[in-house]
Phi, psi and omega in degrees: 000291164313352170250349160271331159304317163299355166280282165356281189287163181269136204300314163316306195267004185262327178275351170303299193308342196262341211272295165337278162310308179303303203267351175287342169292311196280319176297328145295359178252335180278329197271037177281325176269021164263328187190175184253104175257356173263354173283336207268323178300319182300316213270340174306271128039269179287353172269343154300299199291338157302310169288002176279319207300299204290311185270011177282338208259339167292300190247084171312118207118331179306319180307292203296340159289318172249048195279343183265000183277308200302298191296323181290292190325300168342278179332288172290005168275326184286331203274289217268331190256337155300312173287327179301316186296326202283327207221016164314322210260295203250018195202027165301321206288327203215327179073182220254023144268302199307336181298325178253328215249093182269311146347299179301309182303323174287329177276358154295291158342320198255307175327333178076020163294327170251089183272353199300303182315305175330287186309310202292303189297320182311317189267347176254347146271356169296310165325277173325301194278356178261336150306321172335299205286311187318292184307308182292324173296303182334303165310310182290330165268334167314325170285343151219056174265323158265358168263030160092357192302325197234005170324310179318346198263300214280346154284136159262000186174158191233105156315151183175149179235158211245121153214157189243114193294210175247173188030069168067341187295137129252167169223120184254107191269115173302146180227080166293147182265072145233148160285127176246163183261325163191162185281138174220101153302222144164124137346294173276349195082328175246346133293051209295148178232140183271117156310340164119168159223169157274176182286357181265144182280170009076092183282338180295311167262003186067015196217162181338164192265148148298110177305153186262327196286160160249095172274137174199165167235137183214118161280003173255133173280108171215172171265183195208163180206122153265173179232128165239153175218174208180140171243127179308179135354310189247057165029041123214190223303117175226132174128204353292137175248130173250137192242122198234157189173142157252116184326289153321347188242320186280325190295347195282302180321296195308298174277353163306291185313295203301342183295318187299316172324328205266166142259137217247051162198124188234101172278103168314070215250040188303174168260326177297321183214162186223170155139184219233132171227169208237043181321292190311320180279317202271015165255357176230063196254006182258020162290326219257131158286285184214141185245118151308136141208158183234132160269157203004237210276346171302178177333116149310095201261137188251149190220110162306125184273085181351149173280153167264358161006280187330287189308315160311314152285337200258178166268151199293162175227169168281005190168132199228070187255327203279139198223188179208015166277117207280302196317310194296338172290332187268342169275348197283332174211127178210160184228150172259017157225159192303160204217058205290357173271343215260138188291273225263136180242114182261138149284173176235123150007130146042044147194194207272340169323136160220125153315146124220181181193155198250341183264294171285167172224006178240128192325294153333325162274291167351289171305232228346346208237036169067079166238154184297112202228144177282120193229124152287007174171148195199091160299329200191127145240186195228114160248114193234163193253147137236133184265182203301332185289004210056011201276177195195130153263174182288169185284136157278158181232128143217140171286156172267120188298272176321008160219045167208000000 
């Protein structure tokens, strides 16, 4: 039916119509980055020319009366469904002339057809300028966290550490993340007193060094509770930090630490005499649960350490080395040469040991009173701690410096 119209018709008014449809394809293709306008002219298109076909079939005559429209749908169907086909894959964005044709993309560009590129630098300077403001706050509070504004929110609290003297002295040395200009303490929180300063200038603040210790004294394990307050670098006001601690819980630490810390076999290398003492442990022993030692190569003998509970509830002393543990006398201190002034020489049982003493003659009695005691020789012990907490160290090995 359509090559007999086109036969009909004259060739002049078929190439106007095709003249037409072409251009109604390229305008629709430059309208591409608004909406997809050759798909919509083609389905257009082909759904007219469907309904003259339905009504060619009622009415006879429809073609040939509405022949030059039936050949223009044709046309933009073919036109509009080419281009449309054409530019499925690489050329949604602009469509397939503004695509080869860069001119056409710029007069999309003036026309305001193409706002996208736009919208994107808007929105990626928006960007820009809220990292900006990001950045510029970070700064701003870093500077003022270093002239001190807001240090006071991020302390919660001041390190320090407890040591414990002779005659009842402790010490509480303050460890501030700060320059401080000077310290102030209290019992109650409401009385506060300045710790005081030394006679050295500060160089950081010019003005005296503050002092740090807290010093006092207590011979009861009892706990205890300070208040500290401190003025910063900018002069100001930080605390009250309160510092709370149970006395009996710090001396077990305090002596826990120096043990790990000691050596805990010290070789005696006088020239008249030689030989090993377990000094440094039997000066923390209410730290020690239990100790292994092995001499070379013997047995490993483990010697349970009495608590110091008893000692601890009492009032402190200065020094808690002295024991009644027998096993621990003949190891704690031994010498390898003969002690030839001491009147009475005891063996010990199944070992290499001689008491001697100038007062007993019998090993029970003996042991019991600090007596002196003899190995003829110990190349090597080997020692391991379990403290009052269960924690257990690896064996230490020390050599006899004169057979190694």
């Amino acid at each position: 039916m359509i090559l007999k119209i086109l036969n009909a018709k004259s060739k002049k008014a078929i190439g106007l119509l095709a003249l037409l449809a072409s251009l109604g394809s390229f305008i629709a293709d430059v309208l591409q980055p608004l909406a997809p306008f050759s798909k919509y002219i083609f389905f257009l298109a082909i759904f007219l020319l469907i309904i003259f076909r339905i009504l060619n079939f009622y009415k006879k005559g429809i073609y040939e009366k509405f022949s030059f429209l039936i050949i223009f749908f044709w046309l933009v169907a073919i036109m509009s469904g080419a281009v449309y086909l054409a530019k499925q894959n690489s050329f949604k964005e602009t469509g397939l002339f503004a695509h080869f044709f860069p001119p056409i993309q710029e007069a999309q560009s003036e026309l305001g057809i193409i706002e996208k590129d736009l919208g994107d630098i808007k929105t990626t300077t928006k960007e820009i300028k809220k990292e900006t403001q990001n950045i510029t706050k970070k700064l701003e509070n870093i500077e003022q966290k270093i002239d001190g504004v807001n240090i006071k929110e991020n302390i919660q609290k001041i390190d320090y550490n407890l040591t414990f003297g002779s005659e009842g002295l402790m010490r509480i040395d303050l460890r501030p993340i700060e320059t401080v200009r000077e310290f102030f303490y209290s019992l109650d929180d409401k009385n506060y007193k300045s710790i005081g300063f030394y006679d050295t200038i500060n160089q950081q603040t010019g003005l005296k060094t503050p002092k740090q210790s807290i010093r006092f004294t207590e011979f009861k394990f009892i706990k205890r509770t300070f208040y500290v307050k401190y003025l910063d670098f900018n002069n100001n006001a930080k605390g009250p930090f309160k510092i709370e601690f149970d006395l009996k819980d710090e001396f077990l630490k305090s002596q826990k630490k120096r043990i790990k810390d000691a050596d805990w076999v010290n070789w005696d290398l006088r020239e008249d005499y030689y030989g090993y003492s377990l000094r440094n442990l039997m000066s923390f022993r209410c730290a020690i649960k239990l100790m292994n030692i092995q001499l070379d190569q013997q047995k490993i003998v483990k010697i349970k350490f009495p608590s110091c509970e008893n000692e601890l509830n009492d009032r402190r002393k200065n020094s808690y080395h002295e024991h009644n543990i027998k096993e621990l006398i003949l190891l704690e201190s031994v010498r390898f040469e003969k002690h030839l002034k001491v009147r009475h020489a005891i063996p010990v049982p199944n070992t290499k040991y001689i008491i001697f003493d100038n007062q007993y003659t019998e090993y029970e009695e003996a042991i019991k009173h600090t007596p002196y005691v003899y190995h003829p020789e110990i190349k090597n012990i080997k020692i391991q701690i379990i403290f009052y907490d269960d924690e257990s160290t690896i064996f230490r090995s020390s050599d006899n410096p004169k057979l190694n």
